[in-house]
Structure formats: C-alpha cells, structure tokens
Backbone as CSV, one residue per row, in Angstrom:
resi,resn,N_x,N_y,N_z,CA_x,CA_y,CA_z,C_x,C_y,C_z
1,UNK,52.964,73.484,-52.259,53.108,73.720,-50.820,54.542,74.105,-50.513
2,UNK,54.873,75.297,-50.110,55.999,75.993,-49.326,56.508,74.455,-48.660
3,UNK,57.680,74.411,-48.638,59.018,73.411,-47.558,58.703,73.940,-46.602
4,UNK,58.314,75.155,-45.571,57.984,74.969,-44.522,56.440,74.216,-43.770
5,UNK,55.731,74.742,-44.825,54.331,74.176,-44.363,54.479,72.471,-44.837
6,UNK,55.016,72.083,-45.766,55.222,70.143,-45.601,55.904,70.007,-44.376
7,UNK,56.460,70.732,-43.467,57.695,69.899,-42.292,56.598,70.616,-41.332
8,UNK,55.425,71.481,-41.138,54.572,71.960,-40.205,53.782,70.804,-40.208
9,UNK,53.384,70.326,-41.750,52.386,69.091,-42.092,53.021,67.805,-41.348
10,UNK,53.751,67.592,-41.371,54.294,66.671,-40.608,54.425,66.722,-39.146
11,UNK,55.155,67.633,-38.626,54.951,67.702,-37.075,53.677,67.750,-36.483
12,UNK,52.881,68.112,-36.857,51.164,68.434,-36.668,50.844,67.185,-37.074
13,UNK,50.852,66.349,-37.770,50.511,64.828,-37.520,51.058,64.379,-36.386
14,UNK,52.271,64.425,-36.184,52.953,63.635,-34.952,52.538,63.932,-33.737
15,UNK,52.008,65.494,-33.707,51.410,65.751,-32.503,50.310,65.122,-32.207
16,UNK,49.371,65.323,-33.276,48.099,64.040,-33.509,47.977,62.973,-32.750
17,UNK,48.797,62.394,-33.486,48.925,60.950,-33.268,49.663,60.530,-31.908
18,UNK,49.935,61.811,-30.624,50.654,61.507,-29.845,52.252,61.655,-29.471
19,UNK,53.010,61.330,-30.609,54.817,61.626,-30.708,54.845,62.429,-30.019
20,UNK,54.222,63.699,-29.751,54.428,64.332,-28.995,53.601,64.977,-28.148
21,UNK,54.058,64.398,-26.524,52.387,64.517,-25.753,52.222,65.917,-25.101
22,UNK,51.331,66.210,-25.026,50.763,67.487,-24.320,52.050,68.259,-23.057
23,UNK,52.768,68.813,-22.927,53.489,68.932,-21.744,54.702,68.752,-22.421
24,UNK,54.561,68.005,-23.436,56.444,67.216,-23.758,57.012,68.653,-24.553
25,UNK,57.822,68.512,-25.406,58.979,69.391,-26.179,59.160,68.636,-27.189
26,UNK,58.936,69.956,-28.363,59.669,69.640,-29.643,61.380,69.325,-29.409
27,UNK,61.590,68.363,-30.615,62.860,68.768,-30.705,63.710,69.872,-31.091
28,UNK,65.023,70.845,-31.231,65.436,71.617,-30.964,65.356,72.233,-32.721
29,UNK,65.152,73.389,-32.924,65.273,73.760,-34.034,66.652,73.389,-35.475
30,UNK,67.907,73.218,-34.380,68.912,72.345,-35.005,68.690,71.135,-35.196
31,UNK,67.770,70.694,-34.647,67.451,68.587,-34.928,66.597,68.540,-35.857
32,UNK,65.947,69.845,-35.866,64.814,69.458,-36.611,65.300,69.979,-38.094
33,UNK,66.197,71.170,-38.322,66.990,71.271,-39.486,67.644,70.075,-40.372
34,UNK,68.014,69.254,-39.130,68.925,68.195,-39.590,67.875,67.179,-40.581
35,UNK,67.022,67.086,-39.279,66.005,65.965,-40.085,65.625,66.095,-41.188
36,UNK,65.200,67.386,-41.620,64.127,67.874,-42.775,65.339,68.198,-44.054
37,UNK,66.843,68.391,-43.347,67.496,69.256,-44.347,66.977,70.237,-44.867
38,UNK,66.870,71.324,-44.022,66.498,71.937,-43.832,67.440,73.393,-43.835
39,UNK,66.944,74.789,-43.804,67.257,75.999,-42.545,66.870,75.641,-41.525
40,UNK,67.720,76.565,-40.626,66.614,77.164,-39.143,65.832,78.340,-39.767
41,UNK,66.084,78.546,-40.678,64.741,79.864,-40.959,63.534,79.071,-41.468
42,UNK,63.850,78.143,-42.112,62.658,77.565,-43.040,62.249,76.079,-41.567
43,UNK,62.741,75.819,-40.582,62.013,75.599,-39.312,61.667,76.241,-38.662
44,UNK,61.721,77.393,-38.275,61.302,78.283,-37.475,60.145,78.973,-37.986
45,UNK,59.741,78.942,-39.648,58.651,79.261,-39.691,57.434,78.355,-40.264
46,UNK,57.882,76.542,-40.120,57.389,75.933,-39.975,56.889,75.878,-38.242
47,UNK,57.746,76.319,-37.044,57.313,75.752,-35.752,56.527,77.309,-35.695
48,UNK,56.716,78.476,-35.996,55.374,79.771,-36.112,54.349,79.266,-36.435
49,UNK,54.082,78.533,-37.391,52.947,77.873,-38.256,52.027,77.578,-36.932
50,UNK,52.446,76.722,-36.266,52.373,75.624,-35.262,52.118,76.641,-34.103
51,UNK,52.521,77.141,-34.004,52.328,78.300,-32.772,51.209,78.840,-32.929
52,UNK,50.755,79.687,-34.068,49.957,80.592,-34.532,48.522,79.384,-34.449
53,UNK,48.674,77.851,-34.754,47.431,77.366,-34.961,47.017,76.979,-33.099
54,UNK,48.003,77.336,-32.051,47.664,76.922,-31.026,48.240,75.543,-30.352
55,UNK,49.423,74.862,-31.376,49.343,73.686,-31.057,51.089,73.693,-30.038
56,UNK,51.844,74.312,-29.861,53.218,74.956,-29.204,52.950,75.971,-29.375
57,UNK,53.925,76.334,-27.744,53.941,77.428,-26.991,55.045,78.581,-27.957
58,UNK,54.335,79.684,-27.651,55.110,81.047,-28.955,56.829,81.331,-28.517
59,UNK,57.069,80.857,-26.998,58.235,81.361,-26.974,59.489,80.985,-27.274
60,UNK,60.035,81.870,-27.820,61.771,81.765,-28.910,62.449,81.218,-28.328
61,UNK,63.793,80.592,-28.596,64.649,80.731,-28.292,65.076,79.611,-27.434
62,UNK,63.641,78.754,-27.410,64.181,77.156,-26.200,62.622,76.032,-27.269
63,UNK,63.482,75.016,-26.839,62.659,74.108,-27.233,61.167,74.587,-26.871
64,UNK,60.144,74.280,-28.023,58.369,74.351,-28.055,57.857,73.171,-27.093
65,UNK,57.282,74.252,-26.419,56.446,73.139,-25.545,54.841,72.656,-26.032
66,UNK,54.516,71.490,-26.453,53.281,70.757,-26.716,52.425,71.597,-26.297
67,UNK,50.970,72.283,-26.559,50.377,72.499,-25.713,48.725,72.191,-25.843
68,UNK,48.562,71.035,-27.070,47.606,70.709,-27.772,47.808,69.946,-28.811
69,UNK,46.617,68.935,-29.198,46.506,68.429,-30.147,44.772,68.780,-30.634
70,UNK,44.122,69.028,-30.558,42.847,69.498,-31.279,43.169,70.297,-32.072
71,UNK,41.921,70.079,-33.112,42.005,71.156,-33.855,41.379,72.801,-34.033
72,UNK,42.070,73.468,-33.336,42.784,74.846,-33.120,42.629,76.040,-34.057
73,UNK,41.908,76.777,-34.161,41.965,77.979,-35.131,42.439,78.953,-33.987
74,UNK,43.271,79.879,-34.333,44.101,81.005,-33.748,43.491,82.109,-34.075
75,UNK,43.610,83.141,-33.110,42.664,84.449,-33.491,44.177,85.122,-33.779
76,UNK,45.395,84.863,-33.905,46.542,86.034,-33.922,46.638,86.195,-35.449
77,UNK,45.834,85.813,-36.100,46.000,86.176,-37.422,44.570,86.127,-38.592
78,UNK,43.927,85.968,-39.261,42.827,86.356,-40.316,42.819,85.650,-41.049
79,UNK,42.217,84.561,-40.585,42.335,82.905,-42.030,40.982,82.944,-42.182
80,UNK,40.389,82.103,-43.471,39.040,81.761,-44.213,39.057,80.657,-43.361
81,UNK,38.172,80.030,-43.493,37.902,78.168,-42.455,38.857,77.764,-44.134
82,UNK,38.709,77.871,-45.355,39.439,77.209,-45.831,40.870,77.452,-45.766
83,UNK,41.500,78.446,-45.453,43.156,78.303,-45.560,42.900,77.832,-44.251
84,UNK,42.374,78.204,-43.024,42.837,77.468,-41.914,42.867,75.909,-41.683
85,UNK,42.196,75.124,-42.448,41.624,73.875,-43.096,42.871,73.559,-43.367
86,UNK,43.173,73.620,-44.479,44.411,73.380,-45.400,46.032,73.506,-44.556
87,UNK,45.874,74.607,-43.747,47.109,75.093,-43.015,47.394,73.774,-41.821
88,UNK,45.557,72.919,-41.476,45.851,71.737,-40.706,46.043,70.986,-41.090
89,UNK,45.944,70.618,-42.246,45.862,69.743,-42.984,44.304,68.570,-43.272
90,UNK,43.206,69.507,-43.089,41.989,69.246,-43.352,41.608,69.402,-44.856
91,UNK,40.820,68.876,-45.096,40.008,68.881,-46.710,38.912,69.940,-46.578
92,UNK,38.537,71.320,-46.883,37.694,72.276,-46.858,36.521,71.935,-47.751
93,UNK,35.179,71.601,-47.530,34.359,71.718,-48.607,33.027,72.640,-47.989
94,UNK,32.157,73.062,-49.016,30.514,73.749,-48.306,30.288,73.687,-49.522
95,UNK,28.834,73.968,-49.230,27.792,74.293,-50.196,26.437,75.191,-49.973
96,UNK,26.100,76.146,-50.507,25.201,77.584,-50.447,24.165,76.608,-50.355
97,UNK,23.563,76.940,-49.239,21.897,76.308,-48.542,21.071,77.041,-49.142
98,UNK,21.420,78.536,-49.482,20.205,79.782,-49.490,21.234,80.973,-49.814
99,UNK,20.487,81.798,-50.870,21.191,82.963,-50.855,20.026,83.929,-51.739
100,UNK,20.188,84.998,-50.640,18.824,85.818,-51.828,19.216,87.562,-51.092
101,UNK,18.944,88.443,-51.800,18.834,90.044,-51.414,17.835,90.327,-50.690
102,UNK,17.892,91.446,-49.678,16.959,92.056,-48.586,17.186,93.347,-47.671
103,UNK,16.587,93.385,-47.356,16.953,94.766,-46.782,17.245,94.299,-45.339
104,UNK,18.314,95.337,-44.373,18.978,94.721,-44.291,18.648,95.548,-42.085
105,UNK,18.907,94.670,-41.486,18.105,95.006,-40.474,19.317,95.828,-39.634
106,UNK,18.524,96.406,-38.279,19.187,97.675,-37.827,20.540,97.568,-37.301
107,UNK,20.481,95.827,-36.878,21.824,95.366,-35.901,22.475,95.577,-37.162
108,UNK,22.543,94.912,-38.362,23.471,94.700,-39.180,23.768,95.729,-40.240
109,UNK,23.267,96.721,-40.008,23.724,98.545,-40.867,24.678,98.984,-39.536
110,UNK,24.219,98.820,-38.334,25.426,99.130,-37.385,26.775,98.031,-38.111
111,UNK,26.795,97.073,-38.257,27.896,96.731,-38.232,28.787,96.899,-39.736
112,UNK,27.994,96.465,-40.597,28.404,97.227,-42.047,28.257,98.300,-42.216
113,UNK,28.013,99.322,-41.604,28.588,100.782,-41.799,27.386,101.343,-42.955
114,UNK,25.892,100.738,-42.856,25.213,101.107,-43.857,24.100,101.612,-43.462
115,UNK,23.136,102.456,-43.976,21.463,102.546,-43.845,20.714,101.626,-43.063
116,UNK,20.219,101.398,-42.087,18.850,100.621,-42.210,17.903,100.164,-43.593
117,UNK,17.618,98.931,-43.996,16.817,98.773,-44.560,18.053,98.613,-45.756
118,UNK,19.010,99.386,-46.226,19.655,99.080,-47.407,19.621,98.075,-48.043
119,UNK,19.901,97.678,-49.007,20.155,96.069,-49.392,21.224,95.618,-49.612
120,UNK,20.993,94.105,-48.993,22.649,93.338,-48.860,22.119,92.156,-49.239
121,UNK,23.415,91.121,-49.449,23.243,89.554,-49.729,23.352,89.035,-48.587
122,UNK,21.919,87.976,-48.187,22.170,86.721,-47.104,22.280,85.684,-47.352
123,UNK,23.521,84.864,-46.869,23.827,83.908,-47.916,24.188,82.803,-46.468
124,UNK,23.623,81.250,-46.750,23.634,80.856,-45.799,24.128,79.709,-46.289
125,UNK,25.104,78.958,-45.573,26.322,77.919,-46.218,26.439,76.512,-45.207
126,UNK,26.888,75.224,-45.649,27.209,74.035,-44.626,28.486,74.226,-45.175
127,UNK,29.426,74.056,-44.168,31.102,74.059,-44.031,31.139,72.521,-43.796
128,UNK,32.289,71.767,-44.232,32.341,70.545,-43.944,34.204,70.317,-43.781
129,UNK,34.243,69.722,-43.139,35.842,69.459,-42.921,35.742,67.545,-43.279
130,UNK,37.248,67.545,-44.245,37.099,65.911,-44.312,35.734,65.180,-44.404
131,UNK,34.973,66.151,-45.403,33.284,65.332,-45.788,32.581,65.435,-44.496
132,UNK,32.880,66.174,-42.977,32.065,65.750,-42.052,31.761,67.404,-41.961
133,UNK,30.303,67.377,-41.757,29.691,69.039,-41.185,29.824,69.302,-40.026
134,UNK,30.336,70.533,-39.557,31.120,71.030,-38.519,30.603,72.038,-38.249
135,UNK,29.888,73.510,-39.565,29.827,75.068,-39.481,28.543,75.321,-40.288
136,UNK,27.745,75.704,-39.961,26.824,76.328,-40.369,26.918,77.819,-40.571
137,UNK,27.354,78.556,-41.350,27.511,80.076,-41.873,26.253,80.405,-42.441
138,UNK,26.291,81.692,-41.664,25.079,82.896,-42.174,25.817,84.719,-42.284
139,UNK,26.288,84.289,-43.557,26.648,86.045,-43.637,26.096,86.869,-44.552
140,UNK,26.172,88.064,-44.001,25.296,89.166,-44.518,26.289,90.154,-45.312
141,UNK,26.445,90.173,-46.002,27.416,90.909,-47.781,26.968,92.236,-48.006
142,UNK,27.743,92.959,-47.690,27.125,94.448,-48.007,27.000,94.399,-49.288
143,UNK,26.210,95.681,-49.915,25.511,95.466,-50.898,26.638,95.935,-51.968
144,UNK,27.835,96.723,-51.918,28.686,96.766,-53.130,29.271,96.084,-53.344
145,UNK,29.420,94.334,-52.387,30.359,93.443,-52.497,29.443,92.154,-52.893
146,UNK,28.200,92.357,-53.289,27.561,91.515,-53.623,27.324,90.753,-54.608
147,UNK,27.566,91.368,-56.026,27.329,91.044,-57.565,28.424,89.995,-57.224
148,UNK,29.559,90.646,-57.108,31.224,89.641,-56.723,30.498,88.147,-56.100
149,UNK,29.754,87.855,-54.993,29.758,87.117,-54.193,28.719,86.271,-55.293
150,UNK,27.913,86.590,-55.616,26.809,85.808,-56.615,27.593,85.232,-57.749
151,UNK,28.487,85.811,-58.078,28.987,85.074,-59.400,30.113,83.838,-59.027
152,UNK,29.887,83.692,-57.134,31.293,82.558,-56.983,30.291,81.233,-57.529
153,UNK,30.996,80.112,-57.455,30.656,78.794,-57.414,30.158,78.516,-56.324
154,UNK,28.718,77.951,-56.677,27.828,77.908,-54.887,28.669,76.803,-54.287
155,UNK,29.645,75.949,-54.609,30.603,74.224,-53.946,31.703,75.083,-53.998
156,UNK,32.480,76.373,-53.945,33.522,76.712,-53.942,34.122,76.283,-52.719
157,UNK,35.391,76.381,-52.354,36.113,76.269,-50.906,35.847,77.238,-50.536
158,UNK,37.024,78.005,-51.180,37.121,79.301,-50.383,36.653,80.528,-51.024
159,UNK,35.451,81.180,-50.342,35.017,81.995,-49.998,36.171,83.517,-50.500
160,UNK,36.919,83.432,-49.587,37.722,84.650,-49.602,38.743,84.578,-50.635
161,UNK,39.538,83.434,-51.122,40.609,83.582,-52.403,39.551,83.474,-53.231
162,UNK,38.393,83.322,-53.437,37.934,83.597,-54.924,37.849,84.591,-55.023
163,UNK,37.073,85.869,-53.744,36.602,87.051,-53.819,38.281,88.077,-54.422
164,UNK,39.482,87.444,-53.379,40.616,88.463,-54.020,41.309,88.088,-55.668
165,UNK,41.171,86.703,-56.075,41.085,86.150,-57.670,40.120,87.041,-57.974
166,UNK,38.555,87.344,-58.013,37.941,87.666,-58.773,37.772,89.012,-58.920
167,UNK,38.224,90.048,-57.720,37.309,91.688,-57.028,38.498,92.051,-56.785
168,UNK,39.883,91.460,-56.184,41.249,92.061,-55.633,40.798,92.461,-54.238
169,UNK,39.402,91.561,-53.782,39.327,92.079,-52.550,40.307,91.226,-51.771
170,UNK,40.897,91.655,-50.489,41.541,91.238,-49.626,41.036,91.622,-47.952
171,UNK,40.693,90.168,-47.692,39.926,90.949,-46.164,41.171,91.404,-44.709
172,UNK,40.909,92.104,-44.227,42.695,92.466,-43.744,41.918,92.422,-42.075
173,UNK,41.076,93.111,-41.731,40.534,92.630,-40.070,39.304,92.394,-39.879
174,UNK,39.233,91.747,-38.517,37.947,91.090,-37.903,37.843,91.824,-36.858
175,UNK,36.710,91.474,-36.207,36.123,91.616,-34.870,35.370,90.053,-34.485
176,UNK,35.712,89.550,-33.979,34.971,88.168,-33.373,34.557,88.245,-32.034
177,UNK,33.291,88.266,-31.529,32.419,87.623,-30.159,32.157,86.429,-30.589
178,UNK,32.779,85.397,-29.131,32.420,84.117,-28.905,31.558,83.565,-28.141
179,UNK,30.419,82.838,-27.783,30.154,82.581,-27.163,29.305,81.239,-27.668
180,UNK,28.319,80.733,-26.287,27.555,79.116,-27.214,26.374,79.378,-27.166
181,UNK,25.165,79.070,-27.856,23.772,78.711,-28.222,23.545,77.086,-28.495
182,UNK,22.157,77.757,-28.223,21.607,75.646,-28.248,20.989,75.686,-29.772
183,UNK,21.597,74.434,-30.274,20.864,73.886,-31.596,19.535,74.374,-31.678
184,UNK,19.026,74.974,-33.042,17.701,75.246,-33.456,17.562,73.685,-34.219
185,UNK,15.926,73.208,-34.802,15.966,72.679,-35.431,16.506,72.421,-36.702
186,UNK,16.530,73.546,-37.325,17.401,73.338,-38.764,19.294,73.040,-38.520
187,UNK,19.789,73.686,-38.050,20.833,73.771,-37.461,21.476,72.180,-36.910
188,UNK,20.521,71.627,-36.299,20.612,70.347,-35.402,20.711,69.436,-36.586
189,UNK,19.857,69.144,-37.401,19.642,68.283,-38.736,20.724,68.302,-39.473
190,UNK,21.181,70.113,-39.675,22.214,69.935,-40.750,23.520,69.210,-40.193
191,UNK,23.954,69.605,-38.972,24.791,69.282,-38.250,24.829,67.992,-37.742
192,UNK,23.962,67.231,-37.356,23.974,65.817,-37.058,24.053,65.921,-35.667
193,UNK,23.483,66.756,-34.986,23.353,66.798,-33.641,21.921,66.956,-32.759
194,UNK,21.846,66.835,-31.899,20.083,67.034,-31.175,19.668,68.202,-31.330
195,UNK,18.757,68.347,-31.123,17.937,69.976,-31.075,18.184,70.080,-29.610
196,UNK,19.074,71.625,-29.382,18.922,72.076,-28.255,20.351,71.904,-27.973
197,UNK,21.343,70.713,-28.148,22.955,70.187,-28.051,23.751,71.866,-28.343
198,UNK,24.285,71.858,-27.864,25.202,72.906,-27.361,26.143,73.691,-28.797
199,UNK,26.572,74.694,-29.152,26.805,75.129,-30.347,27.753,76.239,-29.913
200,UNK,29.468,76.116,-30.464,29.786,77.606,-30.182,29.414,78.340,-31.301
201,UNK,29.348,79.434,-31.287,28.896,80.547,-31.930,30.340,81.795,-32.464
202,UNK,30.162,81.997,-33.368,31.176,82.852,-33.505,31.169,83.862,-34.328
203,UNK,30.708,85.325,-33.557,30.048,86.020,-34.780,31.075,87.344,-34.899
204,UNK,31.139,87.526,-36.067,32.518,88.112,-36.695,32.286,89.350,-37.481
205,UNK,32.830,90.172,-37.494,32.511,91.097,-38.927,34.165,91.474,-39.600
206,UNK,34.043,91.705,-40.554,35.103,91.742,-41.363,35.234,92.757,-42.672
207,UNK,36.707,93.169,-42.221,37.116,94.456,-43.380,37.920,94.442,-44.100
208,UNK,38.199,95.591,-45.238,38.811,95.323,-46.117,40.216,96.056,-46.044
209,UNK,41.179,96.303,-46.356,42.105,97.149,-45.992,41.657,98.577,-46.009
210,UNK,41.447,98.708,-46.497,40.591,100.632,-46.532,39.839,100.365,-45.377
211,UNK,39.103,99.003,-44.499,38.654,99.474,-43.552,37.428,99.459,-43.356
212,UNK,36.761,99.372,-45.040,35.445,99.091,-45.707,35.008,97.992,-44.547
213,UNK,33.461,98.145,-44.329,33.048,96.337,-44.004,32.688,95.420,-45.098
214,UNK,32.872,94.871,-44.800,32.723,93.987,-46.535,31.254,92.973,-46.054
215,UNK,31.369,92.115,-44.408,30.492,91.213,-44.056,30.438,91.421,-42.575
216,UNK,29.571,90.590,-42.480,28.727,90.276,-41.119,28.518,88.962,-41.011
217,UNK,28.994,88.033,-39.972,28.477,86.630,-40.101,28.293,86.058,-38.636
218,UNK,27.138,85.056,-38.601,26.660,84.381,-37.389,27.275,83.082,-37.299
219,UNK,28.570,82.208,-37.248,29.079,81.022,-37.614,29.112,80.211,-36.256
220,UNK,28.197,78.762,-36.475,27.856,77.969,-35.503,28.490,76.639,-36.089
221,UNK,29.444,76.551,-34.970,30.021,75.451,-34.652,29.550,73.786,-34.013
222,UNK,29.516,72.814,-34.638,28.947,71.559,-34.254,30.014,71.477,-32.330
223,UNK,29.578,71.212,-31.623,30.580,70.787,-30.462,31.348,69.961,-30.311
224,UNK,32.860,70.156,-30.301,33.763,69.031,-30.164,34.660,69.044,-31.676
225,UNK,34.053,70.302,-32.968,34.514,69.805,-34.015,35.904,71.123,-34.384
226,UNK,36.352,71.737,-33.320,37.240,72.970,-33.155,36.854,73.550,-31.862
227,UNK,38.190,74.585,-31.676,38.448,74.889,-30.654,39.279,76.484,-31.198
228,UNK,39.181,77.738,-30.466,39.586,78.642,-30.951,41.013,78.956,-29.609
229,UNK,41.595,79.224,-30.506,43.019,79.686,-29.391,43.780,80.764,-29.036
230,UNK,43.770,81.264,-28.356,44.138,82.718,-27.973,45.487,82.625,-26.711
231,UNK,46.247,84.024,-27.367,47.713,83.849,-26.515,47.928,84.982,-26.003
232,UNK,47.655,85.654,-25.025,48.121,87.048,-24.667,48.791,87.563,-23.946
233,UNK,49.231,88.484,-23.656,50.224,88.680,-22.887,49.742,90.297,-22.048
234,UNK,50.506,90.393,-20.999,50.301,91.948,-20.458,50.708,92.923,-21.495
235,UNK,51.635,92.708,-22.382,51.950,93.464,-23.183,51.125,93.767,-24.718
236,UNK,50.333,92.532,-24.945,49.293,92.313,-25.716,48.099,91.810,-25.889
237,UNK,47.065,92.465,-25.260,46.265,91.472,-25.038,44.844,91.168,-26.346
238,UNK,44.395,91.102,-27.176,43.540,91.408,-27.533,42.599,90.739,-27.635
239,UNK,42.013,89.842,-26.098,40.937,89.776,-25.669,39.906,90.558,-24.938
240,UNK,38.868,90.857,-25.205,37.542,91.738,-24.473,36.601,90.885,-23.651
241,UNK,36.572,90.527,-22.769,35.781,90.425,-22.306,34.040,91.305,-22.449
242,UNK,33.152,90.624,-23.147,31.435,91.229,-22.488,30.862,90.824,-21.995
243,UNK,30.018,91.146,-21.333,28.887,90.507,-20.820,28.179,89.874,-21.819
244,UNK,26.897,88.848,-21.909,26.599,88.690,-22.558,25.123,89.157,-23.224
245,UNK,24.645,89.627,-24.174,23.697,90.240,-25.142,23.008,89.441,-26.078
C-alpha cells in the first residue's frame, strides 16, 4: 500500500468513527504532514483520495470540509467494486451464481456495439463487502472478451485486474443510469432483504481504451449498503438527467 493511501486509510476511519463530524474541517495539510511525516504532496494526494470517494469537499487551497461518512463510490473516476472496496478500506469478495453463452438481445447489441442475436457471456455474480451481500451483478460480455472472462476464478475479487493480468485489457470509460427497483424474489433471498424492499440499480456499460464495449451490466444494490457521489460544477458537469424508461 502507497504512504498516501495508509494516511487516506486512516483519516477515513476517523471520519467513521466521528473525529470528524459532518460540517467540521480537516486539519490543515501542514498538520497533517507533520503528523504522518509526511509531504504535502504525499497529503494532498492522500486528502484527493478522500475527495474523489465523496467523503471532503474538492476545494484546494483551505482546510477540507467533512461532507460524509457513508460509504461513497464516486463517479469522477472508473473503479471495479473491488479497488473501490479496498480504496475504503472494505474486504471485496463474490462468487459466479450462473454463467452460460446466448444470443444476445436487441437492447444489449445497441449497447455493445454488436448484431442482434450475436453471442455473448451472461454471467451473474453476489458481491459481498466485509462477508456481508450488498450487489447482485448481471453482466453481459461481448463475445470477443469472453474466452478471457471464463478462464477467471469463479471466487475471484476483482473482475477487472484479472481481465488486464490476464488479456492487457484495461477498461478506460463508463456510462452509468441510476435509478431504484423493487426486490424480485431471487434478488430479495440473495440479498437478505423482503421481496419488493427497495434496490438502487445501477446500470453501466463499459469500454476499453480503443473505445471497444467490452460489457453491459444491470448492478442492484441492497438499500442502505452504498451511496454514489457526484460533484459538479457549471464548468463540469457530467450529470444527465432522463426521464425514466
């Protein structure tokens, strides 16, 4: 673990646990040098860390203002649930429910850039944070990135550092729509929640640097077990509003 991400690991507990309440202020990037023995470069991209997960406010140059303690995935950047896991200092585990080839339906050739009917891998996963189930994943693998995906370890973490260890794939952008659905029965069971209990939804597609689509995924969230965080500005915004479909 990088010296900045152990002194991120640490402040992100303290926020946790309260030290520092919602509204309050970090201490000053010089105090916090002192403490850690430290840089201000190697704090400053421990308190980015911290920014980027949603938990202090992005702006430079004055003490971070608190602006959360949940746990926070950030859309300003392209994490697996396992580096984002790890980056909180969560334990990442899943395990492949189902995975088999099919042809591949009309919504999802629009979004992988393929034929109707082509064939792809559907591969359907329980995400667990700290041993507790949180994510139910259903993604759809275009079909040249598929052999790759069959040969991971069905208990692997991560998904995406095996694929760039094993293929040199590297996934470089998303597209994410958010919104919530009610528990199906299977869904409810795996999750430990009622049938019908409330579910965010988070369905994503994802590319490769060339731009390739590589996947398609439907990812349902248990309620209460994350929170997604977004920071924009007039100068940047890259939220969309849709209606909903």
């Amino acid at each position: 673990m990088a010296r900045y991400e152990h002194i991120a690991g640490d402040l992100r507990d303290a926020i946790v646990r309260g030290d520092y309440p919602i509204g309050g202020r970090l201490p000053s990037e010089a105090d916090l040098a002192l403490r850690y023995s430290a840089s201000r470069g190697t704090v400053r991209q421990a308190v980015a860390l911290l920014a980027a997960e949603g938990l202090v406010g992005s702006r430079q140059g004055a003490r971070r203002i608190v602006l959360g303690s949940e746990r926070s995935q950030s859309f300003t950047e392209l994490h697996s649930f396992a580096q984002w896991a790890r980056s909180m200092g969560y334990r990442a585990s899943g395990s492949v429910l189902s995975s088999r080839r099919r042809p591949c339906a009309p919504s999802e050739a629009v979004r992988l850039s393929v034929e109707p009917g082509e064939e792809v891998l559907d591969v359907r996963r329980l995400r667990r944070l700290d041993g507790e189930p949180v994510l139910v994943e259903r993604t759809v693998y275009a079909g040249w990135i598929a052999p790759a995906v069959e040969r991971l370890d069905p208990e692997c973490e991560s998904v995406t550092q095996e694929l760039y260890e094993s293929a040199g794939l590297v996934f470089a952008y998303g597209e994410h729509l958010i919104d919530a659905v009610a528990a199906g029965a299977g869904d409810a069971r795996l999750l430990g929640v009622r049938r019908g209990s409330p579910l965010l939804r988070q369905r994503r597609t994802t590319t490769s640097q060339e731009g390739r689509p590589v996947e398609c995924s439907d990812d349902r969230y248990r309620a209460g077990s994350v929170a997604f965080s977004i920071r924009n500005s007039t100068a940047a915004n890259p939220l969309v509003r849709r209606a909903g479909d």
